[in-house]
N, C-alpha and C positions, 0 to 999 in steps of 0.2 A: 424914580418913583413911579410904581403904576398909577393908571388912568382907571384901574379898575376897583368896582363897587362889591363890598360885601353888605348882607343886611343881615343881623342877629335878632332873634324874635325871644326876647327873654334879658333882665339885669339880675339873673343871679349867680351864682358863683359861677359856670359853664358860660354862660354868656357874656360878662366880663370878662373872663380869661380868653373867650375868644376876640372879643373885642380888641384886647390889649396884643396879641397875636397879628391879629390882621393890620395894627397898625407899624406893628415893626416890621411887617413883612408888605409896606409902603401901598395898602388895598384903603383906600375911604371907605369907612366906614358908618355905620349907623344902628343902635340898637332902641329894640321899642319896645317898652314893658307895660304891661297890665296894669300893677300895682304903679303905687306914684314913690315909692322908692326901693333901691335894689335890694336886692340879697335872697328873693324868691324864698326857699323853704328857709335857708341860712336869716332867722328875723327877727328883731327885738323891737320893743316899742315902749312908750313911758306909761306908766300908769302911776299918777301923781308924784312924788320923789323918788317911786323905784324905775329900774330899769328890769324890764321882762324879757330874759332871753330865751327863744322858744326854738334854739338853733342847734346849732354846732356843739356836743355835749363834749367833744375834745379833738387833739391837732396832733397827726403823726407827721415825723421828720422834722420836729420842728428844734434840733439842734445843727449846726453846722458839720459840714462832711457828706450828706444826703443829697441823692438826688433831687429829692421833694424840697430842701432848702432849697437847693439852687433854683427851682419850680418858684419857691416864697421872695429870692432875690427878684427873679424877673418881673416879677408882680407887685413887687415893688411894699411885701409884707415882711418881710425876714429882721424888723429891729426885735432884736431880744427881747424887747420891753413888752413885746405883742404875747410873748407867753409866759405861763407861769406852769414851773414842773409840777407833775402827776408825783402826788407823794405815797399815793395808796388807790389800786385796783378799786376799790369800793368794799363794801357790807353787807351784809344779809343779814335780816333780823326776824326771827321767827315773835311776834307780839304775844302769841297763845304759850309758845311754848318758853320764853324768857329764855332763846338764846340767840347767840350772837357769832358769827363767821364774818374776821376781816381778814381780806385778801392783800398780804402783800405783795409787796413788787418782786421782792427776791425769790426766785425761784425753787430755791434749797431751802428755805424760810417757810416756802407755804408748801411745800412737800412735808416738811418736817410738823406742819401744823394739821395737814388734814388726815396724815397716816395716827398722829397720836389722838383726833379726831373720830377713827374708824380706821383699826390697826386692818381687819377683816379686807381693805382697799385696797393695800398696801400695792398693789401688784399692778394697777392703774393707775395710781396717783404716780409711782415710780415712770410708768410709761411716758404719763403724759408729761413728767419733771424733763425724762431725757429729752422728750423729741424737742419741748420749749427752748432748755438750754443749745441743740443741735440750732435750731433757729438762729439761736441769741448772736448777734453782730454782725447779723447780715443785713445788707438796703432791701427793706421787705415791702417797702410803702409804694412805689414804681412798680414795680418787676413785673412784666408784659405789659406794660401800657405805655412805654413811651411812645409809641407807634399804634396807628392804629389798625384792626383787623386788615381791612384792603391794603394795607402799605407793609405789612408784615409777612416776606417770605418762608418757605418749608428751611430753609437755610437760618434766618431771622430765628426759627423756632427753637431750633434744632442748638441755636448756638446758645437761646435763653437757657433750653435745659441742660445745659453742657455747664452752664455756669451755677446751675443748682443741683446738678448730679446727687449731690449729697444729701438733698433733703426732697426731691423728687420723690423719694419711697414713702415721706410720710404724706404725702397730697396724693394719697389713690390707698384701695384696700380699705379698712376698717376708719382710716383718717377721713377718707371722704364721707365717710357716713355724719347722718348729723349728730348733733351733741347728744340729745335725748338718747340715740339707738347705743351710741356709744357707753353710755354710762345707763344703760338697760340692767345688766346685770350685777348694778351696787350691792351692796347689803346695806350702807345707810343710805335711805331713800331722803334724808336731808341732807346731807352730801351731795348726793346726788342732782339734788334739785337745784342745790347754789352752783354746782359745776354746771347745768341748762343753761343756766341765765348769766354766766360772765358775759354774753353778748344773745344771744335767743336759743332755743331747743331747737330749730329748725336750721340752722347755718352749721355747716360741715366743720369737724375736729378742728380739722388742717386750718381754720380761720380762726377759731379762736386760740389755738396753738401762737400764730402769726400775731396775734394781739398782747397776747401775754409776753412775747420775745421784745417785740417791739416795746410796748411799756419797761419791761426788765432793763431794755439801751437805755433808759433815760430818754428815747426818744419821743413821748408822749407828753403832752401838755392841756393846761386849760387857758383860754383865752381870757388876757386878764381886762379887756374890757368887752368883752362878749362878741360875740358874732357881728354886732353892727359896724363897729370899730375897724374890724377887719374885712366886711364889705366897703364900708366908705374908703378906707386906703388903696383897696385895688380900682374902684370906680375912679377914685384922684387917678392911679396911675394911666388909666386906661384915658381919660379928658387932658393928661397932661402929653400924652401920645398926640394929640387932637383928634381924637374920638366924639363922636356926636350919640348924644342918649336922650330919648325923649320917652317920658314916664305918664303915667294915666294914660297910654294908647295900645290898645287890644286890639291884638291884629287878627280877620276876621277869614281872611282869605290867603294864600299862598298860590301866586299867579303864574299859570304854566303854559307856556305856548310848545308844542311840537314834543310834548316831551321832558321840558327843558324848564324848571322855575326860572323864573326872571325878575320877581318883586312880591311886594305882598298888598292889601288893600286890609285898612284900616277898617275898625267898625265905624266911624263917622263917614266911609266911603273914599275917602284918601287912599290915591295907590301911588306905592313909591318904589321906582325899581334899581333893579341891580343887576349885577352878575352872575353872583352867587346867593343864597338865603343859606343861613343857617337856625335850624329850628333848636334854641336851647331851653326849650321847654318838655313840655308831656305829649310825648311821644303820641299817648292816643289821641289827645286834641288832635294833633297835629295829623294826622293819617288821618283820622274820620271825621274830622270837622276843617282843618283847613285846606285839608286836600279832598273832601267830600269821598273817602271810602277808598282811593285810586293807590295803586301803589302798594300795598300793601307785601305783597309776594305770600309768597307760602309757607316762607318758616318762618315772618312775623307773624303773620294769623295764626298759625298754629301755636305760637309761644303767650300770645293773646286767650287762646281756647284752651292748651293744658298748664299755662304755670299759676303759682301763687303770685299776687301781686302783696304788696308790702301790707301789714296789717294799718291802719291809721290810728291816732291817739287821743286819747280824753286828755285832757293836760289842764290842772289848776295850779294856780300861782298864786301865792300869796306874800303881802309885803308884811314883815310881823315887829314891831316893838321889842326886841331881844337878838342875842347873838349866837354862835353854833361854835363855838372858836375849835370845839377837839372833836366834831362830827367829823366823819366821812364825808365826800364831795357828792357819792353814789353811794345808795344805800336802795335795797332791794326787801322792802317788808311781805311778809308774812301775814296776813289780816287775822284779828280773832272772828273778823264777821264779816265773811262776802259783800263784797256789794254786788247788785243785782243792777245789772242794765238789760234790759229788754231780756232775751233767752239764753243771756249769758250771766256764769258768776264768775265776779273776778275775785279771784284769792290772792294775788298782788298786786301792787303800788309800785313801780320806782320814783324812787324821792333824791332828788337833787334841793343841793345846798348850795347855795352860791357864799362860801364863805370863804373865798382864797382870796378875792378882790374887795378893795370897798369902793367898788364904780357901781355896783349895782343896786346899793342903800344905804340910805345917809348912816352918820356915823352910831351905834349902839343898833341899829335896824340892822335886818337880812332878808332875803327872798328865799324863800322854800319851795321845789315846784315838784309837785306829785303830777307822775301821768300812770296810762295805763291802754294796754291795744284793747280796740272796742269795733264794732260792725259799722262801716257805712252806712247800710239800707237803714241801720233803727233810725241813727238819726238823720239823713235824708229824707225818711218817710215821716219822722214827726217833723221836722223843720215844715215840709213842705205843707201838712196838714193840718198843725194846729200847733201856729208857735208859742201861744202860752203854754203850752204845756211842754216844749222844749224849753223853754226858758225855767218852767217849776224844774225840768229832770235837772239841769244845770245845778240849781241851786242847792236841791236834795243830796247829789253827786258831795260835791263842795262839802256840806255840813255832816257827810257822812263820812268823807277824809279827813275831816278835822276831830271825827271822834276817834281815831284810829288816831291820826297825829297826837292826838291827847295824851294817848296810852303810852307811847315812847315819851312827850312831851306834857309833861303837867301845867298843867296855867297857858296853855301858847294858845287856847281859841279868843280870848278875850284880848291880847294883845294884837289879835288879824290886824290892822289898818286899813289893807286893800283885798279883795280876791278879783283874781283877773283867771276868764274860764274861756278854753281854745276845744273846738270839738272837731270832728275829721270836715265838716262843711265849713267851718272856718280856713282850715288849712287851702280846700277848695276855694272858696271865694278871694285869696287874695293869688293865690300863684296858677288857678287851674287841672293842680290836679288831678286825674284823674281818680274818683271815689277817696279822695284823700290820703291817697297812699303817699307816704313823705320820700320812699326810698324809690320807688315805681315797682319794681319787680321783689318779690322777699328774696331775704336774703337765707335760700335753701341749698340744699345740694344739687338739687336741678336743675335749681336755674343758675347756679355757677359751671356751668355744664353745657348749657345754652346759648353761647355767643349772641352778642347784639350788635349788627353791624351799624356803619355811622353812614347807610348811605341805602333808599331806597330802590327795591329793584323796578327798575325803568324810567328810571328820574333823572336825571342829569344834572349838575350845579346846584343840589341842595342836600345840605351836610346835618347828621341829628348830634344834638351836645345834653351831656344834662344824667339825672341820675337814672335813667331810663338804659342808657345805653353803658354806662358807668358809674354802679354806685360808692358811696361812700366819698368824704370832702376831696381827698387825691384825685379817685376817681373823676370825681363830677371835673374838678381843675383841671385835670387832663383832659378830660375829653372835648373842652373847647380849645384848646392846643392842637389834639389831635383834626380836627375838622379845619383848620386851617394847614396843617401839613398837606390835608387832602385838595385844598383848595390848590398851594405851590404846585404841586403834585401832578395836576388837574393842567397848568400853565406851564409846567417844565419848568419850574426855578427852584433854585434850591431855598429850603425852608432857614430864619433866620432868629435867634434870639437877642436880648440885649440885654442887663439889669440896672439899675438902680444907680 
């Protein structure tokens, strides 16, 4: 058993996973969170008898055979009973125009549906059918991450792409492009618009290809007691390791002699040291606030100065008197009437339905959650200048969803019960991110282009975890894994797993 300390600066997914790493790989440890319970962006909370899941909207590899299971075994998440299968991609629903695009799973299914859709496609819809099915059965949810950049030789690389030879062609070329440039030259511009948003306009082919393959394995799920459920199981596993986690403490500093991090100090002035620090939180706190600017090197600033960082969300929840039983889980509406926030119009809502579980409202009740990408600065600058009147946008927002709600749903304002309203400074205020980006970095072609390495240049013994350097739930899990391989690594020993 080592003698040696690690210290985790974050309880959410990346930092429990490293947590639970570091203790099988016999390091003490200790992690110290801001918020007073885990799950950082991964976060539900009650609001009278519902539960508000504001997380995780779904779980790849979450059947047996996957790498990513064996990830869920060690973590100590992998009982069956934690998911519940993806029966349908989701919806689109134009509210102006009374129609309707549902996407299913089967790949020969929804080819055969969008070419009788928009025969004039036919010739892209075909494309994107093949390259899906060329996907289809392959471990898509790992692939380059088990290892982390510094631990990853030209050999290492060389042998990843040896084992995807076959579909290397489509992740470069017209695939790397993103979805919008792809589907530029539609004839149905609503076709076209539903193919944007299977995941954003701005995220390359070759991912949303990956998504729809993966979904098609049956390997896609919704967590059937939301996001908290499946934080508190890895927190059990990580305290049943004898991991140490102290929550409500914001760590203020990140303490470096020669070089070399050693500990961190607390905002009540408490400094506790270690070995190693790893930062699994927001990357930019972390460089310009706990490290005061230092460290930075040049192709972080640089990826600071030219890339998109994630958009952040308006998200209303509401608890309602009524049930969705034959909805879609994802449903992507079409507004008849903009909403207008600050100098932006939004012409879509995504509308989630929590209707696979009944964890999340009592019985004959459901929760509906409409969000929508929206600008930091508006509401950072009204927050900070005149909260009544953040507080009126809130409300305005809300009752302007629910006339839109109305439309699809007749009778459903008067049965609200609760509305529970999350804006990108909320998202800030409990996890720190930066400008409330949920993901850190968007997810573009650019910046899938862009490597984030898990280790500052000139630093020594301090490792970054978190959706900054690793997006998406795989990701983020990974890369507190990975940051401790770095640490064995660091020590000469061989890095060690264990499960359940």
């Amino acid at each position: 058993m080592s003698s040696k300390k690690v210290i985790i600066i974050g309880a959410g997914l990346a930092g429990l996973s490293a947590g639970c790493y570091s203790r099988m790989n016999g390091y003490a440890t200790r992690i110290y969170e801001h918020h007073s319970k885990p799950g950082g962006v991964a976060a539900c909370w009650r609001r009278g008898e519902y539960l508000i899941d504001g997380g995780i909207h779904f779980m790849m590899g979450s059947q047996n055979g996957t790498d990513l299971y064996n990830i869920y075994r060690q973590l100590g998440v992998a009982d069956p009973a934690n998911f519940i299968p993806m029966k349908s991609y989701g919806s689109f629903i134009d509210i102006e125009g009374s129609r309707q695009l549902d996407i299913p799973l089967n790949i020969s299914e929804l080819a055969l549906d969008l070419k009788m859709l928009s025969p004039a496609d036919a010739p892209l819809i075909d494309d994107l059918a093949t390259v899906v099915t060329a996907f289809s059965g392959k471990d898509l949810a790992t692939y380059g991450q088990m290892n982390p950049p510094e631990l990853t030789s030209g050999l290492d690389k060389l042998t990843d792409m040896w084992k995807m030879r076959k579909l290397f062609k489509y992740m470069s070329g017209k695939y790397a492009k993103s979805m919008q440039d792809y589907t530029a030259g539609m004839q149905n511009r609503w076709l076209a618009e539903c193919l944007n948003n299977l995941f954003t306009p701005q995220c390359p082919v070759w991912f949303v290809i990956m998504l729809l393959a993966i979904a098609a394995d049956g390997q896609m799920s919704y967590l059937a007691k939301g996001c908290k459920d499946f934080v508190r199981q890895i927190e059990k596993r990580y305290k049943d390791l004898n991991g140490e986690v102290t929550y409500s403490s914001t760590v203020e500093k990140i303490l470096v002699r020669d070089d070399c991090a050693f500990g961190v100090k607390l905002a009540d002035g408490t400094e506790d040291y270690a070995d190693y620090v790893i930062s699994a939180g927001d990357i930019h706190n972390t460089v310009f606030h706990l490290l005061d600017g230092k460290y930075i090197g040049k192709k972080l600033q640089n990826k600071f100065d030219t890339c998109e960082l994630s958009r952040p969300y308006f998200v209303a929840s509401f608890g309602v008197k009524r049930t969705f039983e034959n909805e879609s889980v994802f449903n992507t509406l079409i507004l008849k009437q903009p909403l207008q926030v600050g100098n932006r119009e939004i012409r879509q809502i995504f509308v989630r339905i929590f209707n696979y579980s009944n964890h999340f409202a009592p019985k004959d009740k459901s929760v509906i959650q409409a969000e929508f990408e929206t600008e930091w600065d508006y509401w950072d600058n009204l927050r900070q200048t005149d909260p009544n009147k953040y507080a009126a946008e809130k409300e305005r927002l809300v009752s302007e969803i629910l006339v839109n709600l109305e439309i699809l749903y007749p009778g459903i304002s008067p049965l609200v019960e609760i509305a529970d309203v999350a804006t990108p400074c909320t998202l800030n205020r409990y996890t720190l991110n930066h400008q409330g980006a949920p993901e850190g970095w968007g997810l573009t072609s650019q910046n899938f282009k862009e490597e984030t390495r898990r280790s500052l240049e000139g630093l020594s013994n301090l490792y970054l975890a978190g959706h900054w350097v690793s997006g998406g739930v795989p990701g983020v899990i990974l890369s507190g894994r990975q940051a401790i391989q770095l640490v064995c690594a660091k020590e000469k020993k061989p890095f060690f797993t264990r499960t359940t």
